[in-house]
N, CA, C and O atoms as a Maestro MAE file, in Angstrom:
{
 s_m_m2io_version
 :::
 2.0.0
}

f_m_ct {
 s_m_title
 :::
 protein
 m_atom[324] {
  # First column is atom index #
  i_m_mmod_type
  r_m_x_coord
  r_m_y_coord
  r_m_z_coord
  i_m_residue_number
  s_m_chain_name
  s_m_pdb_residue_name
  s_m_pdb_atom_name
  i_m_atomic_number
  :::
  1 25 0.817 -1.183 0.000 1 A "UNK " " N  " 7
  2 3 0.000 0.000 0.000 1 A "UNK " " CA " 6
  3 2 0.870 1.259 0.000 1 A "UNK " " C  " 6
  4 15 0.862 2.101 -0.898 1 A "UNK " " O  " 8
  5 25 1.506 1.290 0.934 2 A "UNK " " N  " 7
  6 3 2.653 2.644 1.057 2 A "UNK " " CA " 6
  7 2 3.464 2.497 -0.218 2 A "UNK " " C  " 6
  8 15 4.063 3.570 -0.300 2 A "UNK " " O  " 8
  9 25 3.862 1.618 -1.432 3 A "UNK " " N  " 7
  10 3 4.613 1.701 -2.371 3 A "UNK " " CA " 6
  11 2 3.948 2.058 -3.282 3 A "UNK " " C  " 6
  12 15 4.419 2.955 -3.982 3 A "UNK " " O  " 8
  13 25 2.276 1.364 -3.708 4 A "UNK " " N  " 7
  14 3 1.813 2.421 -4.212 4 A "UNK " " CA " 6
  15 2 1.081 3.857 -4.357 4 A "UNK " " C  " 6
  16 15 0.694 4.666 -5.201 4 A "UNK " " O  " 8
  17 25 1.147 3.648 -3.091 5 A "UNK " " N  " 7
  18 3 1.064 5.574 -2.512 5 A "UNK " " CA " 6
  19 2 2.412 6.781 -3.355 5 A "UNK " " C  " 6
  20 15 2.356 7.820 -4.013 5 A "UNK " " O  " 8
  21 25 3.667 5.739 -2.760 6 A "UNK " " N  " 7
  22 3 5.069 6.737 -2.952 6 A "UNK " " CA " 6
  23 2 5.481 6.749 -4.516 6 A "UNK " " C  " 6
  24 15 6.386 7.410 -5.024 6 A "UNK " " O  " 8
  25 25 4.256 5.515 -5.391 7 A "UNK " " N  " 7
  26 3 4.626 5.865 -6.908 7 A "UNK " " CA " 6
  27 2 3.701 6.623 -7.616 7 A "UNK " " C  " 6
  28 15 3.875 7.034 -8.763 7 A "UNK " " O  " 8
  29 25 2.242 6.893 -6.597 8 A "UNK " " N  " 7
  30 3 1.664 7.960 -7.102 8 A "UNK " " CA " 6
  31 2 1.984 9.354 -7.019 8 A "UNK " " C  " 6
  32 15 1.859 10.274 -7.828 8 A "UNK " " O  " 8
  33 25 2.324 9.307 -6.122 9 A "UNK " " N  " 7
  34 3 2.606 10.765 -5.746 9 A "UNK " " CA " 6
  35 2 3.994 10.952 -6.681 9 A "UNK " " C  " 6
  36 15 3.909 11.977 -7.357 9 A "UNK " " O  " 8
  37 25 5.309 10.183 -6.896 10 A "UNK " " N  " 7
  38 3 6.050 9.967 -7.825 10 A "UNK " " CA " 6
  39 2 5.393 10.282 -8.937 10 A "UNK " " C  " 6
  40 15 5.673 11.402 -9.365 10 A "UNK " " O  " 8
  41 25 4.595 9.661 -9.565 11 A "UNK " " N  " 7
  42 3 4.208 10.477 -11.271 11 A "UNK " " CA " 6
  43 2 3.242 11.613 -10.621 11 A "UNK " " C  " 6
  44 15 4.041 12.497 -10.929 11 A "UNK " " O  " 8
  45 25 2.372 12.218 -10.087 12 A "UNK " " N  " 7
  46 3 1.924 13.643 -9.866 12 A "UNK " " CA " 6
  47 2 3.168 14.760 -10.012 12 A "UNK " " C  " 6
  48 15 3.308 15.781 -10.685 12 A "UNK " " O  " 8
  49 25 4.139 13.922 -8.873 13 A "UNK " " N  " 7
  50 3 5.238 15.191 -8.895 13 A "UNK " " CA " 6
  51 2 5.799 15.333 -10.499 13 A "UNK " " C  " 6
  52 15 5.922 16.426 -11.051 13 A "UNK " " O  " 8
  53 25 6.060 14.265 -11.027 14 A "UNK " " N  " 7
  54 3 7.026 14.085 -11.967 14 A "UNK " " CA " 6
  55 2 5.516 15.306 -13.338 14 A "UNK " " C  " 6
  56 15 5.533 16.401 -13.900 14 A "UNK " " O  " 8
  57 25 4.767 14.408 -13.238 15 A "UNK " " N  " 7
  58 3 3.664 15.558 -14.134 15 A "UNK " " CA " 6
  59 2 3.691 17.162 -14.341 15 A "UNK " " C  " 6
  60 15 3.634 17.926 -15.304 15 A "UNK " " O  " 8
  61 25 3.852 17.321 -12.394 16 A "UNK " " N  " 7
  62 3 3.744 19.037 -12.174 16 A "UNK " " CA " 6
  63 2 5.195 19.574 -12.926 16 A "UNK " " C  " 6
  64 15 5.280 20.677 -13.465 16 A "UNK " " O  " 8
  65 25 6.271 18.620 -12.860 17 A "UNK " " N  " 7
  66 3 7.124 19.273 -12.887 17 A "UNK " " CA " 6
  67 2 7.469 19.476 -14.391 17 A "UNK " " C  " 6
  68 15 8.076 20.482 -14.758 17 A "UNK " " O  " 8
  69 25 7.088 18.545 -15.217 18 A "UNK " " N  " 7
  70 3 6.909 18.764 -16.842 18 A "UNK " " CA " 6
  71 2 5.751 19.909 -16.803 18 A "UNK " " C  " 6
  72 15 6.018 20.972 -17.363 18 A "UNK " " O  " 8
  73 25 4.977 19.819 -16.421 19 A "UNK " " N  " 7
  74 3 3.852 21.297 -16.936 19 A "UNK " " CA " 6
  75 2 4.356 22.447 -16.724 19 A "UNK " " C  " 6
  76 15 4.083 23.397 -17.458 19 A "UNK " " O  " 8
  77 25 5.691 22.615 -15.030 20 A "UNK " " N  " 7
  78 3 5.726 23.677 -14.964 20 A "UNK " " CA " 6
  79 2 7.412 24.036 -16.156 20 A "UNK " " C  " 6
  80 15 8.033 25.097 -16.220 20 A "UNK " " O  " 8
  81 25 7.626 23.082 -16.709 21 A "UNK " " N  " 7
  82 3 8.688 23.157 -17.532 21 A "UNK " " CA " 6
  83 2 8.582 23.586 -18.757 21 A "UNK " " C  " 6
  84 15 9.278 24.455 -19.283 21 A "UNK " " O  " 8
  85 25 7.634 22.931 -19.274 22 A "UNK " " N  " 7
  86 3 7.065 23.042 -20.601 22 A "UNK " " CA " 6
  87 2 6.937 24.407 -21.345 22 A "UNK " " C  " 6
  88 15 6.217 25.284 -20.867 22 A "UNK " " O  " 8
  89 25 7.549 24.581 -22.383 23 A "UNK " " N  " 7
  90 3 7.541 26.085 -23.114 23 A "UNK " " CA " 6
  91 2 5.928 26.312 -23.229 23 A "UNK " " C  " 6
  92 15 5.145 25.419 -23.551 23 A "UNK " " O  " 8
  93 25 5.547 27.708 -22.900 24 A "UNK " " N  " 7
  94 3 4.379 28.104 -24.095 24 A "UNK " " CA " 6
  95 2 4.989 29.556 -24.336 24 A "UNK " " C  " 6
  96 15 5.657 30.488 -23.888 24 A "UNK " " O  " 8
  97 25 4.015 28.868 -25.710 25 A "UNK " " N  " 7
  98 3 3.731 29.799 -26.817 25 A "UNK " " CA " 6
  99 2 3.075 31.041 -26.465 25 A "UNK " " C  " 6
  100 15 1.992 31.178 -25.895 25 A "UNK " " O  " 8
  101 25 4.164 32.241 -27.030 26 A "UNK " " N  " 7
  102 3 3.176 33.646 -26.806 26 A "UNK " " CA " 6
  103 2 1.888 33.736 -27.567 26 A "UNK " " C  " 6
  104 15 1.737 33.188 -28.658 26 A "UNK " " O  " 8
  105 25 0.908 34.483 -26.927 27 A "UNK " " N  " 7
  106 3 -0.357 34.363 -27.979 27 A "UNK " " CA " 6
  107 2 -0.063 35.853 -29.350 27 A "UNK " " C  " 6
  108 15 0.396 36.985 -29.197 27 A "UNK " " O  " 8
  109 25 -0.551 35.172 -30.526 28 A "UNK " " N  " 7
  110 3 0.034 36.023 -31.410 28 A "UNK " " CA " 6
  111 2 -1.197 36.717 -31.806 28 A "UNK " " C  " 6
  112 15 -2.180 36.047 -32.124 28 A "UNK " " O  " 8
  113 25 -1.231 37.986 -31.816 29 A "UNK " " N  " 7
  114 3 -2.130 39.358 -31.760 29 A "UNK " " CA " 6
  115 2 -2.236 39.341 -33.531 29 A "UNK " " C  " 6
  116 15 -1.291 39.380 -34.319 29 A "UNK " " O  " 8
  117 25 -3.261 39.291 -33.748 30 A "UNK " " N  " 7
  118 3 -3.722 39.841 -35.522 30 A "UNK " " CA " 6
  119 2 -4.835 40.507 -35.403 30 A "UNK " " C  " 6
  120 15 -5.707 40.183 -34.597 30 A "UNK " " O  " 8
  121 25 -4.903 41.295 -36.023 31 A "UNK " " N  " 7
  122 3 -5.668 42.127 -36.393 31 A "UNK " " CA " 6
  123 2 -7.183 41.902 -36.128 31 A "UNK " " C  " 6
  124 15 -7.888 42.904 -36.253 31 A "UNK " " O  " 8
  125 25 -7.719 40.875 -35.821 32 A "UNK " " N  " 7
  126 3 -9.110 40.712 -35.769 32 A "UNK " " CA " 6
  127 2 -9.154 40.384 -34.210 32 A "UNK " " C  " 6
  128 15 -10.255 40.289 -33.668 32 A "UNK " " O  " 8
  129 25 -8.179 40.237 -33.600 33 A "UNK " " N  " 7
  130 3 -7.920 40.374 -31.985 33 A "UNK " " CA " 6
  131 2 -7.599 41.454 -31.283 33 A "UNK " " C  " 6
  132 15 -7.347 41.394 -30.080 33 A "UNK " " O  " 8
  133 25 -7.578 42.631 -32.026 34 A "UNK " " N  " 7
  134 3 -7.427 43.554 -31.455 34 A "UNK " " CA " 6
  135 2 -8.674 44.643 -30.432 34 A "UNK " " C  " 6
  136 15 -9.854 44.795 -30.747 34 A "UNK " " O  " 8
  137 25 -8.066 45.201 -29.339 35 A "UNK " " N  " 7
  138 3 -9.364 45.456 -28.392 35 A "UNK " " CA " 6
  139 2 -10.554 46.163 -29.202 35 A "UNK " " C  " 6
  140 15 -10.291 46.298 -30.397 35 A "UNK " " O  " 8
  141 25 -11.573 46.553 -28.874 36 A "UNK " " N  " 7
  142 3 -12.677 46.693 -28.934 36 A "UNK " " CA " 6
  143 2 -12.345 48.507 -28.302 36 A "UNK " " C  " 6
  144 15 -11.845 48.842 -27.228 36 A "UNK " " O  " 8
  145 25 -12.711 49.148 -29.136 37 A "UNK " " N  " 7
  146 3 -12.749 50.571 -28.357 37 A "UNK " " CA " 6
  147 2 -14.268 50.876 -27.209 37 A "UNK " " C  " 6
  148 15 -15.365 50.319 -27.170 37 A "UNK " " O  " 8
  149 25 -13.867 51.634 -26.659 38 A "UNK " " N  " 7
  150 3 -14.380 51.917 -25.309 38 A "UNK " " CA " 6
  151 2 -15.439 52.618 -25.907 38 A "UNK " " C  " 6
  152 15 -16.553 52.389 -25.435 38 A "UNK " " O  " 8
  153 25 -15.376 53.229 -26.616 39 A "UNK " " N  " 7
  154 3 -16.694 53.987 -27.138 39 A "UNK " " CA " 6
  155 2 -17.402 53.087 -27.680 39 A "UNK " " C  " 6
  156 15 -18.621 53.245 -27.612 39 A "UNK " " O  " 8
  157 25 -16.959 52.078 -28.262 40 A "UNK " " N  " 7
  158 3 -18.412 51.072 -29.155 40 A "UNK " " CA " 6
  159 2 -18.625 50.283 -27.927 40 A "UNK " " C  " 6
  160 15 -19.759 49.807 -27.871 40 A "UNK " " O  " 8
  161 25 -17.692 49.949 -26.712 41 A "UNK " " N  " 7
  162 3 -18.454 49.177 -25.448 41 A "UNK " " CA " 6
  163 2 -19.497 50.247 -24.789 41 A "UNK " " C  " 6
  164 15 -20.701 50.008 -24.697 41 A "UNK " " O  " 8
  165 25 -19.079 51.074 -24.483 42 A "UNK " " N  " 7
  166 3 -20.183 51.919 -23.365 42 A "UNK " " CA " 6
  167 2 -20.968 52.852 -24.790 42 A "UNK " " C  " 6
  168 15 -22.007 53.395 -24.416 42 A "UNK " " O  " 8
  169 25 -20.769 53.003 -25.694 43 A "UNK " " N  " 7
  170 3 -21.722 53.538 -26.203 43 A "UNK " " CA " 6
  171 2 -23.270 53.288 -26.290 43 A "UNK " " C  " 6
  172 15 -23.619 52.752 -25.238 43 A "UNK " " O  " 8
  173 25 -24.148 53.440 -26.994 44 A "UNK " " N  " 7
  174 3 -25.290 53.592 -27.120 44 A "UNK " " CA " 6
  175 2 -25.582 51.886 -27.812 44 A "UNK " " C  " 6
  176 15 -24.918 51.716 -28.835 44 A "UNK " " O  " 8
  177 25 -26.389 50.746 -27.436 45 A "UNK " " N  " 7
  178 3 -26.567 49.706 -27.849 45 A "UNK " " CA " 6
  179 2 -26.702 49.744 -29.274 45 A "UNK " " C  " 6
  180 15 -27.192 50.709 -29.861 45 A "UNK " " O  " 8
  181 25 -26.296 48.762 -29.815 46 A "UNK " " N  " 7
  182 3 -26.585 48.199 -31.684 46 A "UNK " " CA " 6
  183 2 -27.383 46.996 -31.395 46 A "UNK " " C  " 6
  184 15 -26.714 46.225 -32.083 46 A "UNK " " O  " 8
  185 25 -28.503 46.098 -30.791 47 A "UNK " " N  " 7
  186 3 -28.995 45.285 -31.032 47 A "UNK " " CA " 6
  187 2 -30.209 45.370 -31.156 47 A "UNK " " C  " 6
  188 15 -30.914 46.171 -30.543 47 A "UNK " " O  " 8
  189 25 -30.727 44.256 -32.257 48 A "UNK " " N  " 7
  190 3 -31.883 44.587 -32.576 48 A "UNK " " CA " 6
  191 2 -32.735 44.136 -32.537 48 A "UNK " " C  " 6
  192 15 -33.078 43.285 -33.357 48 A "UNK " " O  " 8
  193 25 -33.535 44.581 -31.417 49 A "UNK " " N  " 7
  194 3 -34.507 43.640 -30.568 49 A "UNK " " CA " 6
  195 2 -35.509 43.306 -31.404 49 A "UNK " " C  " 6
  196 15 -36.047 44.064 -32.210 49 A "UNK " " O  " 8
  197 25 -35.816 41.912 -31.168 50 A "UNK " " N  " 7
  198 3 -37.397 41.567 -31.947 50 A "UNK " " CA " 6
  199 2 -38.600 42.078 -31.143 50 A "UNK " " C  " 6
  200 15 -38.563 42.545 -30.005 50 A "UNK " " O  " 8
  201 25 -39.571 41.926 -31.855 51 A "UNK " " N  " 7
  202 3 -40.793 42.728 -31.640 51 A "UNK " " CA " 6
  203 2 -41.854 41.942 -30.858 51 A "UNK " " C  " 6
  204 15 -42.513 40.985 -31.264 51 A "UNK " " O  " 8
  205 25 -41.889 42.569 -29.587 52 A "UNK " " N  " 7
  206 3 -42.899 41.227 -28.523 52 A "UNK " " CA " 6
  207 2 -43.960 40.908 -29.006 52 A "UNK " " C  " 6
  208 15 -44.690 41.644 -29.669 52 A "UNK " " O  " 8
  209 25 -44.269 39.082 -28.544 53 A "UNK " " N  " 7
  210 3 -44.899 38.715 -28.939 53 A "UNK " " CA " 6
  211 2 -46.376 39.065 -28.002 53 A "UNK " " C  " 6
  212 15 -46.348 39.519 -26.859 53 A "UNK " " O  " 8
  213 25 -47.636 38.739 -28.775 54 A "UNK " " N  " 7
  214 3 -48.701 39.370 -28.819 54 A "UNK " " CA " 6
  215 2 -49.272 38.889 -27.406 54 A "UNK " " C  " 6
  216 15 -50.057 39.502 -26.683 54 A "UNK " " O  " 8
  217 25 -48.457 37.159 -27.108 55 A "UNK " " N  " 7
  218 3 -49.379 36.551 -25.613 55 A "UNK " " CA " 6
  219 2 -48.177 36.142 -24.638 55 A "UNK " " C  " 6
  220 15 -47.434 35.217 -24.966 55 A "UNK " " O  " 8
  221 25 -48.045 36.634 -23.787 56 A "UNK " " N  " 7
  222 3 -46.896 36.307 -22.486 56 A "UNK " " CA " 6
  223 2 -47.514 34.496 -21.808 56 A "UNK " " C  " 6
  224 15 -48.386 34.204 -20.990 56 A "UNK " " O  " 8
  225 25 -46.624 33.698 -22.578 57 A "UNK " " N  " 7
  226 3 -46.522 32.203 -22.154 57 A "UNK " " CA " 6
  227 2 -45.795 31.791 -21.459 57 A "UNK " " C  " 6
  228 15 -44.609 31.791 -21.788 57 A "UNK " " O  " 8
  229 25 -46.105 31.394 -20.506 58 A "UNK " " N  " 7
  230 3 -45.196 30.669 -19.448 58 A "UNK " " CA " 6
  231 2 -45.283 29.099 -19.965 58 A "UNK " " C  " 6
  232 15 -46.251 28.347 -20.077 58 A "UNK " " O  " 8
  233 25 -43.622 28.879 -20.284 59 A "UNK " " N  " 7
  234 3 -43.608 27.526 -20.815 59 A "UNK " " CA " 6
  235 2 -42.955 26.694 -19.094 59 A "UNK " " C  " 6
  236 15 -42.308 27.295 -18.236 59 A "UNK " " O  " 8
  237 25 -43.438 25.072 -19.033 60 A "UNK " " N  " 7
  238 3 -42.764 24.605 -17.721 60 A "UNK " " CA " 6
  239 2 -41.655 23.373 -18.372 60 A "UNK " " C  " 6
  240 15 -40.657 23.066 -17.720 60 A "UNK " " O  " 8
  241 25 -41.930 22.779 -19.602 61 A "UNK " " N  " 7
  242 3 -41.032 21.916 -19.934 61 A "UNK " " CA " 6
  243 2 -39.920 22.979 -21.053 61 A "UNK " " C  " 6
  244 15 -40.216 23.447 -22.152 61 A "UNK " " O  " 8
  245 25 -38.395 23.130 -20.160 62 A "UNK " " N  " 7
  246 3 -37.470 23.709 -20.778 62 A "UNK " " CA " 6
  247 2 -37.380 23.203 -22.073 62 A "UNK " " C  " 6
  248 15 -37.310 24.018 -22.993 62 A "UNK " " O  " 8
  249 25 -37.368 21.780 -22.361 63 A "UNK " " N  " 7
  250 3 -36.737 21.411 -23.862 63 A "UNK " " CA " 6
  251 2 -37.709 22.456 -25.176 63 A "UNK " " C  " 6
  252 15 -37.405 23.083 -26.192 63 A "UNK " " O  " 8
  253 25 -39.192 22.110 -24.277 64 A "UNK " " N  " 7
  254 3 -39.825 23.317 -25.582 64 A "UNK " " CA " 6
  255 2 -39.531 24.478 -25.603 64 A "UNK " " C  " 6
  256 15 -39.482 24.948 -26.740 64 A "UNK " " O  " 8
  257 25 -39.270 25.271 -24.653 65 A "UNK " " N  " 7
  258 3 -38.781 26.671 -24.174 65 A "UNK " " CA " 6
  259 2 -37.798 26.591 -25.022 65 A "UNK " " C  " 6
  260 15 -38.003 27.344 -25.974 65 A "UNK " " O  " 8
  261 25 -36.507 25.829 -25.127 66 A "UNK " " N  " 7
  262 3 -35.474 26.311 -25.993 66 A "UNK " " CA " 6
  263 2 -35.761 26.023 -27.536 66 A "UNK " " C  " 6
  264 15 -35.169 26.631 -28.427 66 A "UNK " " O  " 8
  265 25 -36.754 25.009 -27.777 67 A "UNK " " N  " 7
  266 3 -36.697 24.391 -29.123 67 A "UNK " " CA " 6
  267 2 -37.586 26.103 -29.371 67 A "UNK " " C  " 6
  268 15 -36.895 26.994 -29.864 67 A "UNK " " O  " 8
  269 25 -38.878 26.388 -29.052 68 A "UNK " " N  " 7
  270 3 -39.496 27.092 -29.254 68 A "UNK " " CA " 6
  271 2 -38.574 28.895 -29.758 68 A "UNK " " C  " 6
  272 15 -38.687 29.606 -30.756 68 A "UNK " " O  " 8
  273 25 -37.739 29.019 -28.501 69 A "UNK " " N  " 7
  274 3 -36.598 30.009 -28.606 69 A "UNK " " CA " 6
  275 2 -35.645 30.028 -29.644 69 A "UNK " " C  " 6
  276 15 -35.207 31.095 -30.073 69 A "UNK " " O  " 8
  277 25 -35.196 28.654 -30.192 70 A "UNK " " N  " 7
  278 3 -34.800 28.349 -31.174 70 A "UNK " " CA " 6
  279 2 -35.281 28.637 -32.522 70 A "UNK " " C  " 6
  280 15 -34.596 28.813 -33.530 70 A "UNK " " O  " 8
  281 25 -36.443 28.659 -32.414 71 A "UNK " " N  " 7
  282 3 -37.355 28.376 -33.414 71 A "UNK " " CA " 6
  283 2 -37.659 29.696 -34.030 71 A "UNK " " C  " 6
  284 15 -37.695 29.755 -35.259 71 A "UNK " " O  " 8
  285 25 -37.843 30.577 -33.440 72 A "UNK " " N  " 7
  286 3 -38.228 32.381 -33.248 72 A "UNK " " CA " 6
  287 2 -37.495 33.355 -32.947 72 A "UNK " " C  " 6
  288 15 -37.800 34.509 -32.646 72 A "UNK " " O  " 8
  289 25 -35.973 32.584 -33.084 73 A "UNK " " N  " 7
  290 3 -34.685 33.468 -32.192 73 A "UNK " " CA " 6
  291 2 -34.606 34.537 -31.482 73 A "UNK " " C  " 6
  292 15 -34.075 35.635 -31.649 73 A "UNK " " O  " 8
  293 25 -35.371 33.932 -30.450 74 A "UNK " " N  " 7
  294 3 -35.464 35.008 -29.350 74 A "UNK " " CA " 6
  295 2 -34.646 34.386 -27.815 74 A "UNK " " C  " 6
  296 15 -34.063 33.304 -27.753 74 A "UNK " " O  " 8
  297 25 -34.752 35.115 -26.970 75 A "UNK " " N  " 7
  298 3 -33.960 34.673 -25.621 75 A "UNK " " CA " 6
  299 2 -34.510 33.578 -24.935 75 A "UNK " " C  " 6
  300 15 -35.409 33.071 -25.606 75 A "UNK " " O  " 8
  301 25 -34.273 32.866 -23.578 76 A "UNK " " N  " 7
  302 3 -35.136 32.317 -22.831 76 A "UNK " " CA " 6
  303 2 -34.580 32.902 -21.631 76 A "UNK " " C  " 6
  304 15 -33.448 33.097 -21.189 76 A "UNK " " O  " 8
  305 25 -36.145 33.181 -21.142 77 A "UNK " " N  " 7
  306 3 -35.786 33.408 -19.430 77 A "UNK " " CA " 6
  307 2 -36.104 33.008 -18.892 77 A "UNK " " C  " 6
  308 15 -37.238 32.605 -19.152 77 A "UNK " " O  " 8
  309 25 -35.498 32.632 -17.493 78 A "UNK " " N  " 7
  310 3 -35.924 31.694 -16.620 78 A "UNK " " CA " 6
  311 2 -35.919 32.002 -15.232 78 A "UNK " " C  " 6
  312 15 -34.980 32.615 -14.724 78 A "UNK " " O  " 8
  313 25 -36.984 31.584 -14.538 79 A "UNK " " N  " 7
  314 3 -37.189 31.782 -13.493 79 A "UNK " " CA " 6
  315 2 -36.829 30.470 -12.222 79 A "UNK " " C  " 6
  316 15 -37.311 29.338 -12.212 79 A "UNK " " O  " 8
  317 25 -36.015 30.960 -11.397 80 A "UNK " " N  " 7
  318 3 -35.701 29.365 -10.801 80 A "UNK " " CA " 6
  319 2 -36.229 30.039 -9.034 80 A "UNK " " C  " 6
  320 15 -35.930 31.123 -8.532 80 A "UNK " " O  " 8
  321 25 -37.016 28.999 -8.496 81 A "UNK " " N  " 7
  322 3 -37.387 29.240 -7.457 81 A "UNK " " CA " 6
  323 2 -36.666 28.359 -6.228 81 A "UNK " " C  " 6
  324 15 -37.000 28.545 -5.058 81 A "UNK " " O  " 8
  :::
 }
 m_bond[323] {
  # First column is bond index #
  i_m_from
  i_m_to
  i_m_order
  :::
  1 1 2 1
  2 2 3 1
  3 3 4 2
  4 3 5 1
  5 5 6 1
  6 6 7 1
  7 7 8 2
  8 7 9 1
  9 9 10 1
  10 10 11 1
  11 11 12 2
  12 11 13 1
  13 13 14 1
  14 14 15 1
  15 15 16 2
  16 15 17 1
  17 17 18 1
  18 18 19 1
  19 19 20 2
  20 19 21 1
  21 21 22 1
  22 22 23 1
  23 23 24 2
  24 23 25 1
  25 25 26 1
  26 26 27 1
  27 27 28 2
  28 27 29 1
  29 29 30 1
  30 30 31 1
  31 31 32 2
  32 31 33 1
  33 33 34 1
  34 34 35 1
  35 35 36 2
  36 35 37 1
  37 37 38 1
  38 38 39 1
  39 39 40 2
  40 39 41 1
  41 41 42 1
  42 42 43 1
  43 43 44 2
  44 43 45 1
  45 45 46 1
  46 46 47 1
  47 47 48 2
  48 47 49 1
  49 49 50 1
  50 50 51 1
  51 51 52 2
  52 51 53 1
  53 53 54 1
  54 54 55 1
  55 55 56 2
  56 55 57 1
  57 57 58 1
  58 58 59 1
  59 59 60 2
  60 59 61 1
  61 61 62 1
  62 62 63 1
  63 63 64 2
  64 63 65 1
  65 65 66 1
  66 66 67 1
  67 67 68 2
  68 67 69 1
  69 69 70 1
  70 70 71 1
  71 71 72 2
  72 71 73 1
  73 73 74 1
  74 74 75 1
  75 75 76 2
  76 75 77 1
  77 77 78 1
  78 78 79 1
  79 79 80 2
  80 79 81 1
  81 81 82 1
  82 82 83 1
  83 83 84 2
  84 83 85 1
  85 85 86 1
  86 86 87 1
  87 87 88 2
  88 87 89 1
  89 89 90 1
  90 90 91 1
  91 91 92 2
  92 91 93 1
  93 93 94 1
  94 94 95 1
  95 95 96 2
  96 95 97 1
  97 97 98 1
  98 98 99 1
  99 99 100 2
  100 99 101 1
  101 101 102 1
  102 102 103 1
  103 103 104 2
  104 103 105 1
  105 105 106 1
  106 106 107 1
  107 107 108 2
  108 107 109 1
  109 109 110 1
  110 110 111 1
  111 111 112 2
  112 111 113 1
  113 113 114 1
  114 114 115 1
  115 115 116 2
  116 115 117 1
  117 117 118 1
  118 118 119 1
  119 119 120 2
  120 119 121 1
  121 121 122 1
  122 122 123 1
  123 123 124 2
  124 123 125 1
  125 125 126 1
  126 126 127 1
  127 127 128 2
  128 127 129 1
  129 129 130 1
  130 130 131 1
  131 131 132 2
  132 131 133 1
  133 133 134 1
  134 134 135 1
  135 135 136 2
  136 135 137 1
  137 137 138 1
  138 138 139 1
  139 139 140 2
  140 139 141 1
  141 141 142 1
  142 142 143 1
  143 143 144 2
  144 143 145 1
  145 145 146 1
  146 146 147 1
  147 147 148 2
  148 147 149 1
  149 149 150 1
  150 150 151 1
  151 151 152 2
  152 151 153 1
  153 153 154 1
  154 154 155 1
  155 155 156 2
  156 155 157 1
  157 157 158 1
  158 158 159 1
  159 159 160 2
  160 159 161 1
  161 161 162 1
  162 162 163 1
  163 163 164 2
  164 163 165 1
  165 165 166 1
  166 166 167 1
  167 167 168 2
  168 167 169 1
  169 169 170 1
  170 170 171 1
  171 171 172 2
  172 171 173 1
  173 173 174 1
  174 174 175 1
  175 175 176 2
  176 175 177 1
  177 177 178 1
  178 178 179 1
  179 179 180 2
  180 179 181 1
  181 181 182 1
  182 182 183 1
  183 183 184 2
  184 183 185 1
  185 185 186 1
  186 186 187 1
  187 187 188 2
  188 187 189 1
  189 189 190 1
  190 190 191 1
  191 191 192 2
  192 191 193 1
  193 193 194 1
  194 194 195 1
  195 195 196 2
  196 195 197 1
  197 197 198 1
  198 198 199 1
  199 199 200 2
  200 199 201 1
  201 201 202 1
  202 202 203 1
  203 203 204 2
  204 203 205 1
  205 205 206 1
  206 206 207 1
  207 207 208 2
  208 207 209 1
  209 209 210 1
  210 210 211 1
  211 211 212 2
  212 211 213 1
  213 213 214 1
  214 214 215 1
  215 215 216 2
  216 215 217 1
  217 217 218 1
  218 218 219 1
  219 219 220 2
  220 219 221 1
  221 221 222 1
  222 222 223 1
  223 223 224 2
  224 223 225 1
  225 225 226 1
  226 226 227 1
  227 227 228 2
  228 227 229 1
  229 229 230 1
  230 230 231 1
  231 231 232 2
  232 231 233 1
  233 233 234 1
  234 234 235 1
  235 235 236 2
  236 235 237 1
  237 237 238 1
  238 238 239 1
  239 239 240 2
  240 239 241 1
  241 241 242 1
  242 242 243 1
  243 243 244 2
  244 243 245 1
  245 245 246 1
  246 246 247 1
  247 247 248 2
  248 247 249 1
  249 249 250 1
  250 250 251 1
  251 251 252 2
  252 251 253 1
  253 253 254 1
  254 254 255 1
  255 255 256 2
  256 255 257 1
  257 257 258 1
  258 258 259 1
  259 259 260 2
  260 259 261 1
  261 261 262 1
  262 262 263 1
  263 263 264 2
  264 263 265 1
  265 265 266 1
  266 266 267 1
  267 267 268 2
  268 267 269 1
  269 269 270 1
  270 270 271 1
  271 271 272 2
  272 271 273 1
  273 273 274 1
  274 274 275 1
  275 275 276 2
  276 275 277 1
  277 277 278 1
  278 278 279 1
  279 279 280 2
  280 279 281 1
  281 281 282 1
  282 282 283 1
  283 283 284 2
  284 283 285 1
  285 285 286 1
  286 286 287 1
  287 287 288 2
  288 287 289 1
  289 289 290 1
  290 290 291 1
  291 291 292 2
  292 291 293 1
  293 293 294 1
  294 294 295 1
  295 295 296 2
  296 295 297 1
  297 297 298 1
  298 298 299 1
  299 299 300 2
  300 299 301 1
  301 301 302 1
  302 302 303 1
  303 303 304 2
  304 303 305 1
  305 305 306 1
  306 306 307 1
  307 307 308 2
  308 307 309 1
  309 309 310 1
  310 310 311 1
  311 311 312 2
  312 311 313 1
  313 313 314 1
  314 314 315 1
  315 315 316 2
  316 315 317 1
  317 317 318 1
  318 318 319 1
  319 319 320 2
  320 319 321 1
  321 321 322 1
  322 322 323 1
  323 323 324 2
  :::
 }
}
């Protein structure tokens, strides 16, 4: 029991010590990764809300809620009690 205790912990250590060895790679910045200006974040919203529907349904089985949401691409909200 204690030997295979001292060969687990043997490959954990031996693991940590390759991960903490291991080269990485810098992440490489292109052009379509570049930040997001502060004015198009806090500015004035661009989305374009759909137009409510005519009867407020409370659905109780989620799978239709999303198929349905799916269906009409609109959000789901949920209420959890």
């Amino acid at each position: 029991m204690k030997t295979t205790y001292a060969l687990f912990c043997a490959i954990c250590a031996t693991a940590l010590v390759i991960a903490a060895v291991a080269p990485r790679e810098s992440p490489k910045i292109i052009a379509q990764d570049a930040p997001t200006p502060w004015s198009d974040i806090l500015g004035p919203s661009q989305a374009k809300l759909p137009e409510p529907r005519e009867k407020l349904e409370w659905l109780i089985d989620p799978a239709k809620a999303f198929e349905l949401a799916k269906k009409e691409n609109r959000p789901v909200f949920a209420t959890v009690r």
